[in-house]
N, C-alpha and C positions, 0 to 999 in steps of 0.2 A: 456424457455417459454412453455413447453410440459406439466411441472405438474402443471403451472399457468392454463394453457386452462382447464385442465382437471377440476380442481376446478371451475374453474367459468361455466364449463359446467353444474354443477351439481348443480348450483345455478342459470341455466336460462339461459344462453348464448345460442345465437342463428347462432354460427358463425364457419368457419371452421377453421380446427387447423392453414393451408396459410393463411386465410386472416386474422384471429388474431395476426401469426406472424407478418406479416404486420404494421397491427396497431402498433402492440408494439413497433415495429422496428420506425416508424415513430413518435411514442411519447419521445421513448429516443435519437432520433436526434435530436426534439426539444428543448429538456433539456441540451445535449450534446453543442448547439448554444449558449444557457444563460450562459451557467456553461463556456464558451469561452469566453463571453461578460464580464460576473464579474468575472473571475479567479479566481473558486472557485469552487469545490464538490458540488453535491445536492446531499441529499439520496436518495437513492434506493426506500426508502418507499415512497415517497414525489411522484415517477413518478410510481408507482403501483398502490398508492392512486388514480390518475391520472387517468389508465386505467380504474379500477373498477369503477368510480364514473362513467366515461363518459358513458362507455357498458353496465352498472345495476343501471342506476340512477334511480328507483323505489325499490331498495332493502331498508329495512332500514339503517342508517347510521352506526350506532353497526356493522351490518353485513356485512356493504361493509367496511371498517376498518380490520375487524377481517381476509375479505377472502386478503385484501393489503397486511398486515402483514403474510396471510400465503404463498402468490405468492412470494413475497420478500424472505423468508425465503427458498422455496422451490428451487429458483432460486440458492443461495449463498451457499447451500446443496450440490448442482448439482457442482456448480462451483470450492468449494476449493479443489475439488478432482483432477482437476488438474494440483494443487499446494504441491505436497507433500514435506516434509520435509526432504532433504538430510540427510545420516547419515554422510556424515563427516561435516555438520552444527548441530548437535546434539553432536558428538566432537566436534567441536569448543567452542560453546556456553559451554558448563560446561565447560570447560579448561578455559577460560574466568575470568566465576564465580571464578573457583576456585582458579585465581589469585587476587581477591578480586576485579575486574573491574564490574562498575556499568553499568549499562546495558538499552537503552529503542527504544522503535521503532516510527517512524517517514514518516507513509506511507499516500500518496494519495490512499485515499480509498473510497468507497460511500457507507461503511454500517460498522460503529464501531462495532457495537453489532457481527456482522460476524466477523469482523478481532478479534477480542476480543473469540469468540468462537472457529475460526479456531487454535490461538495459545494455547486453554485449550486443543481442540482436539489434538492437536499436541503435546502435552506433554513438552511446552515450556514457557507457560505463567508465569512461577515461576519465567524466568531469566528475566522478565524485570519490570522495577520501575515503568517508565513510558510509556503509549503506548499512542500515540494519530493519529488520525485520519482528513483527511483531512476533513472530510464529516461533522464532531463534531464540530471543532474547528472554518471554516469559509474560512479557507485560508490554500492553499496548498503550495508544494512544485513548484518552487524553490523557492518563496517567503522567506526571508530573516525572515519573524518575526514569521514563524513555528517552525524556526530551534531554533531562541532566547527563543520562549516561552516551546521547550524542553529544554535547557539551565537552567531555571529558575525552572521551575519543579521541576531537580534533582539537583537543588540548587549546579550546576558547569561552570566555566567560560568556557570559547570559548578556552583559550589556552588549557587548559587541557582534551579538548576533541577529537575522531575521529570520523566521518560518514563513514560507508559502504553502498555503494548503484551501482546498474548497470547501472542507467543514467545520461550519460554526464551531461547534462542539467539539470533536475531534483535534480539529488545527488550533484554532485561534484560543480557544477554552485553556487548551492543554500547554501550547507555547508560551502564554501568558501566563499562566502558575507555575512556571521555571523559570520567569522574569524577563521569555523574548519578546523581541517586538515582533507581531503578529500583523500579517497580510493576506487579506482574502481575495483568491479571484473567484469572480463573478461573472461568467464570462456568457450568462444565458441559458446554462446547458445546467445550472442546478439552482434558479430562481428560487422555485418552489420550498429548494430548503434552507436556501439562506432565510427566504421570509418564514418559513415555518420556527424556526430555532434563532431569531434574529435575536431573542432577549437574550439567550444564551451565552455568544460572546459577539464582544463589538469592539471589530478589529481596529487595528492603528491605521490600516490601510486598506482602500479594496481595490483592487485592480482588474481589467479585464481581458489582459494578457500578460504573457509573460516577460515580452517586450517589455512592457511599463514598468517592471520593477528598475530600471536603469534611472527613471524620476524619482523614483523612492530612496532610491541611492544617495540619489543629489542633493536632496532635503534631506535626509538623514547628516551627510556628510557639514549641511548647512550650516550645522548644530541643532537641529530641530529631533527630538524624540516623542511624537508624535501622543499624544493621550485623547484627543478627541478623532472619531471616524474622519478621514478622507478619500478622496474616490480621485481614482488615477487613469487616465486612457491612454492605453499604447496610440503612436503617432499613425 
């Protein structure tokens, strides 16, 4: 919210950098409420739009657009910094490719254009076909016909695919009622909620890197389609 204020300071705002936080804080709960009500994403632009309109409604329209789009942007800037890209998911990923496996991602997210940028930055956007985004498409995960409508996409049936994802509920729940085989990692860094939601869904596989899905491959390829938990460790 810091290089938001700053901007709209400099276009007239008359408010301190707290109580703007404030606002902001209070407009994205609001939205947080609806997006609970319709289980579904809203963009990021959509409640920036939001803020700028209410705090600079005498700016022209052009210009309170152009300063949403820059808050937004400045926001998602800030933020995928603290998501960086493992290197043994950078091995994985081309190990993958390079076993000719097709590849696409499937995130609750509230700004495509970011998730879409964050993996060019990331030097990964090559390995995937398809990306889609919950914010784009209307309907998020665990919803059932996210998963279908990546399914269709990359014009592949439900048996012949896997999901990787680290929520119970979210991944494993959602890929499992589209009829994929479902693999959780657990890699430490979200114990608390695979145990908190563990009744929830229980996955075919768990793994605790991204490495390891290369075993998962191999059993799978085995003939084996996995219906009870196993737990897998990168080498």
């Amino acid at each position: 919210m810091a290089l938001a204020h700053q901007r709209l300071m400099e276009n007239g705002l008359m408010m301190s950098a707290e109580e703007f936080a404030a606002f902001g804080d209070s407009v994205f709960k609001r939205y947080e409420e609806a997006e609970a009500r319709e289980d579904r994403d809203i963009s990021d632009l959509v409640k920036y739009q939001d803020i700028v309109d209410t705090l600079l409604p005498t700016l022209p329209k052009a210009r309170r657009e152009r300063l949403a789009l820059e808050a937004k942007k400045a926001f998602w800037d800030a933020a995928v910094k603290s998501y960086p890209i493992r290197k043994s998911a950078r091995q994985a990923l081309e190990g993958l490719r390079s076993k000719g496996l097709r590849m696409g991602v499937v995130s609750n997210h509230h700004d495509y254009e970011s998730l879409l940028g964050h993996l060019e930055d990331s030097g990964i956007r090559s390995h995937f076909e398809v990306v889609l985004a919950s914010e784009r498409e209307g309907i998020r995960k665990p919803s059932r016909a996210i998963f279908v409508k990546s399914l269709r996409a990359m014009g592949v049936e439900s048996e012949h695919a896997i999901f990787v994802g680290d929520s119970p509920r979210h991944d494993i729940m959602g890929a499992q009622g589209a009829g994929i085989t479902a693999v959780l990692i657990d890699d430490g860094e979200h114990k608390d909620s695979w145990a908190h939601q563990k009744a929830e869904g229980e996955p075919e596989y768990v793994i605790d890197d991204l490495l390891a899905l290369h075993d998962v491959l191999d059993d799978l390829r085995g003939g084996s389609r996995a219906k009870s938990r196993r737990r897998t460790r990168s080498a």
